[in-house]
C-alpha positions as CSV (number, residue, x, y, z in Angstrom):
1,X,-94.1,78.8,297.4
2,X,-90.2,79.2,298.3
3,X,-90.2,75.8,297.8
4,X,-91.4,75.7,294.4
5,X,-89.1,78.7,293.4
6,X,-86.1,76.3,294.8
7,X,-87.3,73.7,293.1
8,X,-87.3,75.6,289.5
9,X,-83.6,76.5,290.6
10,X,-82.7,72.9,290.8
11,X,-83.7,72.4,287.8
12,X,-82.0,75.0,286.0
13,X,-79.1,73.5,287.5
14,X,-80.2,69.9,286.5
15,X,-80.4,71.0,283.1
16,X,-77.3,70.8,281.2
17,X,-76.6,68.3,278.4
18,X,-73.8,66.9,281.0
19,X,-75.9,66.2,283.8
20,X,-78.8,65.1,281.7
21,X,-76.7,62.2,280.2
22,X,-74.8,60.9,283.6
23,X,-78.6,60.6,285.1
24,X,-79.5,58.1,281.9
25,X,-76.3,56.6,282.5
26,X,-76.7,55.8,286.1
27,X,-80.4,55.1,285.0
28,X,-79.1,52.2,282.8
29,X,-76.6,50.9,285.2
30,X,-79.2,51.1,287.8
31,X,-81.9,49.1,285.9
32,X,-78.7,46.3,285.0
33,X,-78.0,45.9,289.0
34,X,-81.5,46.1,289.5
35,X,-82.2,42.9,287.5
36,X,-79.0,40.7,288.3
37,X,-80.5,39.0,291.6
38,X,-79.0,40.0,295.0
39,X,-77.2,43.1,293.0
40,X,-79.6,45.2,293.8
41,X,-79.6,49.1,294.5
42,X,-77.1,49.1,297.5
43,X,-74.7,47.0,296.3
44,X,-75.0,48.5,292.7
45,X,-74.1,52.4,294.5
46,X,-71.4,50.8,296.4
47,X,-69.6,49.3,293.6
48,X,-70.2,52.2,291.2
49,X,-69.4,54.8,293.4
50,X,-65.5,55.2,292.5
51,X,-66.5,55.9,289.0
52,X,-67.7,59.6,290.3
53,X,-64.8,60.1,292.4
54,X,-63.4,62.6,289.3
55,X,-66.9,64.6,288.8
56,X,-68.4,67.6,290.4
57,X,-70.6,66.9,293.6
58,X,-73.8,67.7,291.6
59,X,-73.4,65.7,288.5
60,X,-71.8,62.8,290.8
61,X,-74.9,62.8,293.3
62,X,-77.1,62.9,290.1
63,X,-75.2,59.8,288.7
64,X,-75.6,57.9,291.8
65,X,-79.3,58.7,292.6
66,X,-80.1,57.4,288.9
67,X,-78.5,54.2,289.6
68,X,-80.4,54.1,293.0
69,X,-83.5,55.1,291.1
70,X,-82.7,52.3,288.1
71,X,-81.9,49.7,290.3
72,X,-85.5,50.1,291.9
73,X,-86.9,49.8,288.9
74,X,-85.0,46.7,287.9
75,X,-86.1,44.7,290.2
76,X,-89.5,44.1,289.9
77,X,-88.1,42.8,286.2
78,X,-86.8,39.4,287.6
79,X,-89.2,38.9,290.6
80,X,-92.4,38.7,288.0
81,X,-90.3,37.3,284.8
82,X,-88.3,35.1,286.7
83,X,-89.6,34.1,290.4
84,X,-86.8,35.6,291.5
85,X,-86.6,38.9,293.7
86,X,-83.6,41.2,291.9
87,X,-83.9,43.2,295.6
88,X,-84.8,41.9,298.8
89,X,-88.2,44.1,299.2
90,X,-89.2,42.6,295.9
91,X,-90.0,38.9,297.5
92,X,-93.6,40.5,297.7
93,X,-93.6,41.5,294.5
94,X,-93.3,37.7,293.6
95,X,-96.7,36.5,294.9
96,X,-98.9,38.4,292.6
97,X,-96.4,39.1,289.8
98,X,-95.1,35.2,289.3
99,X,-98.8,33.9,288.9
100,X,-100.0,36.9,286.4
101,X,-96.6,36.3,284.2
102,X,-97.7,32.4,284.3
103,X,-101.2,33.5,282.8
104,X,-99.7,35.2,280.1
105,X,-100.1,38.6,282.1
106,X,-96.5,39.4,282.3
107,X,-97.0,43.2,280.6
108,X,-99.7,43.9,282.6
109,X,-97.9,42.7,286.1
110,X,-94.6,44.9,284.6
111,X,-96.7,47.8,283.7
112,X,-97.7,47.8,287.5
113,X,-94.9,47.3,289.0
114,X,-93.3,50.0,287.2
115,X,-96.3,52.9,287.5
116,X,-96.6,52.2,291.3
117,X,-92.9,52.2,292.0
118,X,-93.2,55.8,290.0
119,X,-95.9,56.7,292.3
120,X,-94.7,55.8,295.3
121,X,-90.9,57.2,294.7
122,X,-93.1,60.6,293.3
123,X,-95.1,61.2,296.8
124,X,-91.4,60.7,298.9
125,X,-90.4,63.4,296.5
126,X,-93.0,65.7,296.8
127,X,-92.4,64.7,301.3
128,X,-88.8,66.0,300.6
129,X,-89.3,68.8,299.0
130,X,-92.0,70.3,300.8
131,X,-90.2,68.9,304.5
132,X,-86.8,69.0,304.2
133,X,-85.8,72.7,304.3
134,X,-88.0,73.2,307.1
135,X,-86.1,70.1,308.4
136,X,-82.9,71.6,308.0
137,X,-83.8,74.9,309.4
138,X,-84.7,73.7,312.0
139,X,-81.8,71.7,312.8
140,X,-79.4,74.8,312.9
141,X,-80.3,75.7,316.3
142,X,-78.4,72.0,317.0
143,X,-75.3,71.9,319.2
144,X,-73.2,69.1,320.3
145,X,-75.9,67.4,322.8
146,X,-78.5,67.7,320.0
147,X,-76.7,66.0,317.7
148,X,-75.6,62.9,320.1
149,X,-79.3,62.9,321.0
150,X,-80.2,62.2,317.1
151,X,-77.3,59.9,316.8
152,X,-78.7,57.7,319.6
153,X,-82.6,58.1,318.2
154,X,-81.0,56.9,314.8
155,X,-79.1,54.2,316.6
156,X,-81.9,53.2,319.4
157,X,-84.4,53.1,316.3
158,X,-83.0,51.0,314.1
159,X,-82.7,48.3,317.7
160,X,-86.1,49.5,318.7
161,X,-87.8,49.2,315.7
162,X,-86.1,46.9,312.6
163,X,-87.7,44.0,311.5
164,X,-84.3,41.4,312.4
165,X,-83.6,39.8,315.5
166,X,-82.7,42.6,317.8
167,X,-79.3,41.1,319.5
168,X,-77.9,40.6,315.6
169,X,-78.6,44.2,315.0
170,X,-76.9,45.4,318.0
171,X,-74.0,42.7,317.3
172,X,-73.4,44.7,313.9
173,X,-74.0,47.8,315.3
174,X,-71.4,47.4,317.9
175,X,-68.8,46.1,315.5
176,X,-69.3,48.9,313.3
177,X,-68.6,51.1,315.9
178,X,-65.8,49.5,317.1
179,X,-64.1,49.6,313.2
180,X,-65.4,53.0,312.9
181,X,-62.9,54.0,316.0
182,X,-59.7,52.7,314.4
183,X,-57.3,55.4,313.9
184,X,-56.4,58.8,315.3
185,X,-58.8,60.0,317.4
186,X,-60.2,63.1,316.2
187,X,-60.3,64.8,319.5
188,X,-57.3,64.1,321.3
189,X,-55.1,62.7,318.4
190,X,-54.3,59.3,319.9
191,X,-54.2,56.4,317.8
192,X,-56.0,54.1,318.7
193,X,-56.4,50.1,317.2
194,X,-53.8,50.5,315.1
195,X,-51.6,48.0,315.5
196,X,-48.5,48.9,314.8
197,X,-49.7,49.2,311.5
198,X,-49.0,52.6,309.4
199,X,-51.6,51.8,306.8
200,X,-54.4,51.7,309.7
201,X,-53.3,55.8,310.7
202,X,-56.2,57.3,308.7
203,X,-58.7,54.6,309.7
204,X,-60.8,52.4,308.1
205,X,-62.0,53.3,304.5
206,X,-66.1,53.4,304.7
207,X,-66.4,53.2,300.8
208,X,-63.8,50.2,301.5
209,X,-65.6,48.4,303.7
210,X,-68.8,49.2,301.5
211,X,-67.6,47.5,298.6
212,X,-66.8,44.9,300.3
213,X,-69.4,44.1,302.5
214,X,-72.0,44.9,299.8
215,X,-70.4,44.0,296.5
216,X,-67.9,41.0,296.9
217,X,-70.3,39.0,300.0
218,X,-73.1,39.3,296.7
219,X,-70.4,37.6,294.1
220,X,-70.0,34.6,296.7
221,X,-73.5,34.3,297.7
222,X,-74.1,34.2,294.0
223,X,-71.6,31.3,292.9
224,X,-72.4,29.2,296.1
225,X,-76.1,29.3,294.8
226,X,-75.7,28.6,291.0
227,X,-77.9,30.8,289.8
228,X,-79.4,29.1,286.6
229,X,-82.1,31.8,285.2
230,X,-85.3,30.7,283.2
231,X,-88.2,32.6,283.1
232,X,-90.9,34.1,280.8
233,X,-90.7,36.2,278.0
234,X,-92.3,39.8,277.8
235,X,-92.7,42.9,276.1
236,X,-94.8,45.8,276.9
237,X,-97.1,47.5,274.5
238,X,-98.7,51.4,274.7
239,X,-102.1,48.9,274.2
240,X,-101.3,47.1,277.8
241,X,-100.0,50.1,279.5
242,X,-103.4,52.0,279.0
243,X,-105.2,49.3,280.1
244,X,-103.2,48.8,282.9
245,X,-103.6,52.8,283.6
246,X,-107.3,52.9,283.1
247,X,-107.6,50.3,286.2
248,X,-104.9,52.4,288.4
249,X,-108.3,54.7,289.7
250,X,-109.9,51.4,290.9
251,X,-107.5,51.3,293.8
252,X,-106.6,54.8,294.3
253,X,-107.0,53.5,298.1
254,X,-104.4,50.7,298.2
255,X,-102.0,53.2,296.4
256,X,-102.4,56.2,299.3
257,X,-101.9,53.6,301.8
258,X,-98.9,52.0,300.3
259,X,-97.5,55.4,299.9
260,X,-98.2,56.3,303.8
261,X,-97.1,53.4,305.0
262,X,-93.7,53.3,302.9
263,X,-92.9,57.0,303.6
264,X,-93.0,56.8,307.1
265,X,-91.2,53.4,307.4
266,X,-88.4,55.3,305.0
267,X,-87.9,58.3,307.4
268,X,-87.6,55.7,310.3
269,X,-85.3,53.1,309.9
270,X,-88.0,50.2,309.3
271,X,-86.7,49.8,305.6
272,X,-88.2,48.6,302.3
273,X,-88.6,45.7,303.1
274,X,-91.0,45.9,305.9
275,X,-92.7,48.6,303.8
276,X,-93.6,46.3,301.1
277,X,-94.5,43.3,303.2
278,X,-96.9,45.7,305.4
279,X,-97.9,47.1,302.0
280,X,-99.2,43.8,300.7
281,X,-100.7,42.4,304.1
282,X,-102.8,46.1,304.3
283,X,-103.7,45.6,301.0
284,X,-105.2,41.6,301.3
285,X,-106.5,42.6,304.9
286,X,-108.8,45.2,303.2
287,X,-109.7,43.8,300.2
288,X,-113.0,42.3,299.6
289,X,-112.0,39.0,298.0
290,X,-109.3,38.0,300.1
291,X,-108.8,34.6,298.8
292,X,-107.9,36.1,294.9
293,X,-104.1,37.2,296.5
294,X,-101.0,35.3,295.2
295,X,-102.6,33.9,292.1
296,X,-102.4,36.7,289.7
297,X,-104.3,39.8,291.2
298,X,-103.1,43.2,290.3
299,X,-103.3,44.7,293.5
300,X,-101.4,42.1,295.1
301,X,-98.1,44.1,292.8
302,X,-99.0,47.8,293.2
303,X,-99.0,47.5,296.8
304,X,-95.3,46.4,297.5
305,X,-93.9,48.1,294.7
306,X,-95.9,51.8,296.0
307,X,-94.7,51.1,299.4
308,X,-91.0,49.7,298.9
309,X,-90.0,52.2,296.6
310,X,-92.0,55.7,298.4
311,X,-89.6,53.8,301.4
312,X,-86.5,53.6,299.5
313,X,-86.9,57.0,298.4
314,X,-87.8,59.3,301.4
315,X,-85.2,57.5,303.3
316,X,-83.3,60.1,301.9
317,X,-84.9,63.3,303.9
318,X,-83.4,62.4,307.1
319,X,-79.6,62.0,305.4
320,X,-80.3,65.6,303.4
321,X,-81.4,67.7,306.3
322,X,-80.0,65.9,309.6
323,X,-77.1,63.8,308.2
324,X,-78.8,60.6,309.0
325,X,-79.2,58.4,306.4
326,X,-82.5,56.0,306.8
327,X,-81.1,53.0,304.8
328,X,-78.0,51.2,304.0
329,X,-78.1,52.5,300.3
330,X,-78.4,56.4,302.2
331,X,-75.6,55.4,304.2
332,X,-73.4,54.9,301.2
333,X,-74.7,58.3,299.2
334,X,-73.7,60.0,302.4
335,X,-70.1,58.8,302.6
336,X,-70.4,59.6,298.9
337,X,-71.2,63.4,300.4
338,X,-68.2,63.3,302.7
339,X,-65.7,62.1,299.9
340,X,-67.0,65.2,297.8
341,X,-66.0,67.8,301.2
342,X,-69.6,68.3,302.1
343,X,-71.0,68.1,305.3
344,X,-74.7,66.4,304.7
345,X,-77.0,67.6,307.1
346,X,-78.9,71.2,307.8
347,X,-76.0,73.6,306.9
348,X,-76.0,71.7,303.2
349,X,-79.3,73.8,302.2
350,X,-77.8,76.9,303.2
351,X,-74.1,76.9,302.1
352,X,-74.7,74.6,299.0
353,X,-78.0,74.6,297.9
354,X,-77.4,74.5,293.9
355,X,-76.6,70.6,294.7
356,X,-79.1,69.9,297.1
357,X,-82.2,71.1,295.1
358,X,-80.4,69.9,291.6
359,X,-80.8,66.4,293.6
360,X,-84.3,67.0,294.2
361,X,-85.1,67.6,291.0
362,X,-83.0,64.9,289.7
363,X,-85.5,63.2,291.6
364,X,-88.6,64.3,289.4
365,X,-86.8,64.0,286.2
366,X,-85.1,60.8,287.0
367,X,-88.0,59.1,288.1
368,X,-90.0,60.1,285.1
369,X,-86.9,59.1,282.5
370,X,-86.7,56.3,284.5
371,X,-90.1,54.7,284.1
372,X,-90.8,55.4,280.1
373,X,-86.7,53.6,279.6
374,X,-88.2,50.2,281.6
375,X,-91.6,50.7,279.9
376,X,-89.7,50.3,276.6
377,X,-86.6,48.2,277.2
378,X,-88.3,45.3,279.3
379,X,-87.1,42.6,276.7
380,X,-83.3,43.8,276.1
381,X,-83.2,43.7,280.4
382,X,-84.7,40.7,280.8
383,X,-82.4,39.4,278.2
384,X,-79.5,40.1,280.6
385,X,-80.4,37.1,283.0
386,X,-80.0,34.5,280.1
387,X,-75.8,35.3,280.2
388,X,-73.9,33.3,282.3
389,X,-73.3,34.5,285.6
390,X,-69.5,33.3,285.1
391,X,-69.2,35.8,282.8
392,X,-70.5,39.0,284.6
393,X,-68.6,37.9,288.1
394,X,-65.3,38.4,287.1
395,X,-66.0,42.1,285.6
396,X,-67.6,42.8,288.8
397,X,-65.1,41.6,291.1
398,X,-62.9,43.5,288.8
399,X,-64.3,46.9,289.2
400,X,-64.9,46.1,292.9
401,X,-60.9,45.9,293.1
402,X,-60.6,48.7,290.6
403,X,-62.9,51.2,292.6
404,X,-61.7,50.0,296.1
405,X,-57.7,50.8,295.1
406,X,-58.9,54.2,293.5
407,X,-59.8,55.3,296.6
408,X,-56.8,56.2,298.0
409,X,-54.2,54.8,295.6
410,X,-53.4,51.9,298.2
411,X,-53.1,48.2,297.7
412,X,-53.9,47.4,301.3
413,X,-57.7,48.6,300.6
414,X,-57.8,46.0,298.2
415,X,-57.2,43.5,301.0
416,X,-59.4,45.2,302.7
417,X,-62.2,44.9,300.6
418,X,-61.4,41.3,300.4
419,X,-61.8,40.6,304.3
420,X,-65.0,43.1,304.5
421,X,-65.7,41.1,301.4
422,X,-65.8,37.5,303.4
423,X,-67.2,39.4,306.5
424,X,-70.1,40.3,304.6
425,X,-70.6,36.9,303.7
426,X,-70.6,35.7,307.0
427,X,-72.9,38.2,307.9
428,X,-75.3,37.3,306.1
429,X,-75.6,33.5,306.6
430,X,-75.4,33.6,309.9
431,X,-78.2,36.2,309.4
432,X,-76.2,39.3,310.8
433,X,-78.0,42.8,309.3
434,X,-75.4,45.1,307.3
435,X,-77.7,48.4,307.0
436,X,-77.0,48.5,311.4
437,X,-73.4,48.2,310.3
438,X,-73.3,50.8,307.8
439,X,-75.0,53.2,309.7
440,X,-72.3,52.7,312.7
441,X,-69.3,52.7,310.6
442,X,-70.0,55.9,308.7
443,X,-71.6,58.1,312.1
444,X,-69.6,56.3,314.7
445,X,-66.9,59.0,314.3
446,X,-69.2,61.6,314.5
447,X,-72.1,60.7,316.9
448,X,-68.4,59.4,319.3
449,X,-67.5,63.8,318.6
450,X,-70.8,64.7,319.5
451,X,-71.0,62.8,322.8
452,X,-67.3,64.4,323.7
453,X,-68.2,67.3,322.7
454,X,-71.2,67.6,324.8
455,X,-69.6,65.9,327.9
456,X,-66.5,68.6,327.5
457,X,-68.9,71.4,327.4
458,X,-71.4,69.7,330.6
459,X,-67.8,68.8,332.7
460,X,-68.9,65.4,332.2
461,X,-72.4,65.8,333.6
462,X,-74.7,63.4,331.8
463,X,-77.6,65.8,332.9
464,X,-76.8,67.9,330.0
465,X,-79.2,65.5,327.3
466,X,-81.8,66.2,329.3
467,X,-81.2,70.4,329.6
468,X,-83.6,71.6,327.7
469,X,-86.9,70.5,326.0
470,X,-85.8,69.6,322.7
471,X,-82.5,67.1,323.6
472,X,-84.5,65.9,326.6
473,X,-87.3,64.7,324.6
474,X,-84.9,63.4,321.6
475,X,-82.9,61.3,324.1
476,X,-86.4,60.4,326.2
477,X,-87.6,59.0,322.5
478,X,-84.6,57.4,321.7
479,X,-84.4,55.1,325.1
480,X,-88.6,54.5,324.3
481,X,-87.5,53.0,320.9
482,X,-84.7,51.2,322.1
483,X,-86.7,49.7,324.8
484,X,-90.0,49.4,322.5
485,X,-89.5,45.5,322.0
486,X,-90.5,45.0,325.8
487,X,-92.8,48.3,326.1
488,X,-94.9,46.6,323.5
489,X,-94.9,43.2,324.9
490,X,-95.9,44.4,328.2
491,X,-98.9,46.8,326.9
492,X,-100.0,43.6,324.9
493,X,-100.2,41.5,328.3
494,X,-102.0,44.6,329.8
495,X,-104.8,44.7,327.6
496,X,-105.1,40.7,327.3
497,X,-105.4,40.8,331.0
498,X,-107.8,43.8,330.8
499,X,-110.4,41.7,328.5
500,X,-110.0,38.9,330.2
501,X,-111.1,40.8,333.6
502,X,-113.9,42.0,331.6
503,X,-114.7,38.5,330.1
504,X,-115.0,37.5,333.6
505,X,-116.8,40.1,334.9
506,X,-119.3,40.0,332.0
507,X,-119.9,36.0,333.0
């Protein structure tokens, strides 16, 4: 119930005409960077997030969620009109969806992309709202060792148990740790990897490097591809959309499992990604007529969409109540946190809960807003791909530079952006994660405190993440996950053996 009565206080905070119109805003911009493929969510945040640099935290966080929220949304538009994923955990989207829009089904495939993105976003909501504050309550009884020990599950996890090849995450997790120590050392006050250079004293820029890495690397993927855009045309009636609704009972099932499946891979770092592809291969696993998925079933959308999206959205409990964001786009919203003076983690429900539950009900209302807008505005969005890329780049690049210089009124972050820009490129031919990256650059500083900290207080005794239950069993979990890889491998060579002992004792 105390959650509840929080929840009707967010609200009343949500509720002004002010707040109410940045959240359709952000909705809009959202469900534009949503359909422009390899925009997407992340990189959509990262290059809008200098336009709230001037608001209040509340109405800025509200912005930025919408536009998180929209860009969700927007991508399902492309991958089932178009063939082409507008996010990276749409590609599944594209097996079912394609193959319905090429039987004329397009508003049906739309209508359930869109309901089961609402659905799975609404059951992460309802997991943050009745988990975080005891979360976060938790948490306060955290000191220094604690917190390293969280760091390195966050860190461990992401090695342990992300989908990429495991020496390219650690490769981008070290660099990001390396930038993330450039400057004056927060303990001490040395500088350190400066250079001689006085524009490198107050460190790296994260929202810099975001920009960057996320929104210039996208403009030159882009232009090296020569994106040429046809697809089919669509419009969604209330006729399909209670149709589509009617059926939604029929596989209440694949829904509650998608749902599971994405909520748990959100609050660990397995991503959106993995969530919808396990979503999809659950769903054809325990369907009766296998053979009907990729040409045009139904179920073959609601499952990636319920599990990518209830992924993308409760990746956002472990950056409310521990300060740990669980994807790259919860990475940005948390340097977004720090720029507006607040700490994220469990001290944000107690000394400013008017903006955390005003986010969790922005939330609710956002994700309700945001379905009936791409219900009724499929055809004006979709319209959006038929303009030529050549026009949009430059206005991008453009507010990229704009929102990069804004920061801190230097020219040299512009530069900067440019060689995170190209970096981020690299990165991702070569195949190089960024969300690993992210993560390191924006709690380097911090988990690098918390280990000081902690040896300081221990006189360098390693013992102390092991001196009581709770950090000993964090930091024992943390070097399980990193080491999961082999752990795994060797249990599945111990049971192989095992049968095989038994096949021969059998004969």
């Amino acid at each position: 119930m105390e959650a509840f009565g929080l929840l009707i206080y967010g609200f009343s905070v949500l509720l002004t005409w002010k707040t109410l119109a940045l959240m359709m805003v952000g909705l809009v911009l959202g469900i534009f960077v949503g359909v422009l493929p390899g925009l997407g969510g992340p990189n959509g945040v990262a290059i809008l997030l200098p336009l709230t640099f001037t608001m209040d935290p509340t109405s800025a966080i509200v912005m930025l969620s919408c536009i998180y929220w929209g860009a969700l949304f927007g991508g399902a538009i492309t991958s089932i009109l178009f063939n082409i994923p507008g996010e990276a955990w749409s590609v599944a989207t594209t097996f079912d969806g394609y193959p319905m829009a090429q039987q004329g089904k397009a508003a049906e495939a739309l209508t359930a992309a869109f309901t089961s993105s609402f659905i799975g976003s609404l059951v992460a909501v309802l997991l943050i709202t009745f988990l975080a504050p005891g979360i976060a309550s938790f948490a306060l009884r955290f000191g220094p060792p604690e917190f390293f020990a969280v760091y390195l599950l966050t860190f461990c996890s992401f090695v342990g148990l992300g989908r990429e090849e495991k020496h390219k995450t650690i490769i981008s997790m070290t660099l990001g740790l390396l930038l993330a120590g450039v400057g004056m050392d927060t303990v001490s006050g040395q500088l350190r990897m400066t250079f001689g250079s006085n524009e490198l004293l107050r460190g790296i820029n994260f929202l810099v490097a975001v920009i960057g890495l996320f929104g210039i690397s996208e403009i030159l993927l882009t232009m090296e591809e020569r994106l040429a855009l046809r697809g089919h045309a669509a419009s969604i009636s209330l006729r399909v959309v209670l149709k589509v609704w009617k059926e939604m009972p029929r596989y209440w099932a694949t829904l509650l499992r998608s749902s599971a499946i994405g909520c748990w891979l959100g609050i660990t770092p397995g991503g959106a990604i993995a969530a919808s592809f396990m979503g999809y291969n659950l769903a054809k696993r325990f369907a009766k007529d296998k053979d009907s998925f990729g040409k045009g079933r139904i179920e073959g959308v609601f499952a990636p969409e319920t599990a990518a999206h209830a992924s993308g959205t409760s990746a956002l409990l472990p950056m409310l109540a521990l300060g740990i964001p669980g994807s790259g786009t919860a990475a940005i919203l948390l340097g977004g946190l720090m720029v507006w003076g607040l700490n994220p983690g469990p001290l944000l429900f107690v000394e400013h809960k008017g903006f955390v539950w005003g986010l969790i009900a922005s939330m609710y209302l956002g994700n309700v807003v945001g379905l009936i807008l791409v219900l009724t505005t499929v055809p004006v969005f979709a319209a959006v791909l038929r303009v030529p890329f050549s026009a949009i780049a430059p206005m991008i690049v453009v507010s990229c530079a704009i929102g990069a210089y804004a920061i801190q009124n230097a020219m040299f972050d512009i530069w900067l952006m440019l060689v995170f820009g190209v970096a981020g490129y690299v990165f991702k031919k070569i195949g190089i994660p960024l969300a690993p990256f992210t993560l390191a650059l924006v709690l380097g500083n911090r988990a690098e405190d918390a280990f000081r900290l902690s040896m300081i207080g221990a006189a360098g005794d390693l013992r102390v993440f092991w001196s009581n239950g709770l950090v000993g069993s964090i930091t024992t979990l943390a070097l399980v996950l990193l080491f999961w890889p082999l752990i795994s491998s060797a249990l599945a060579r111990m049971r192989s053996a095992i049968r095989r002992d038994a096949g021969l004792g059998i004969k």
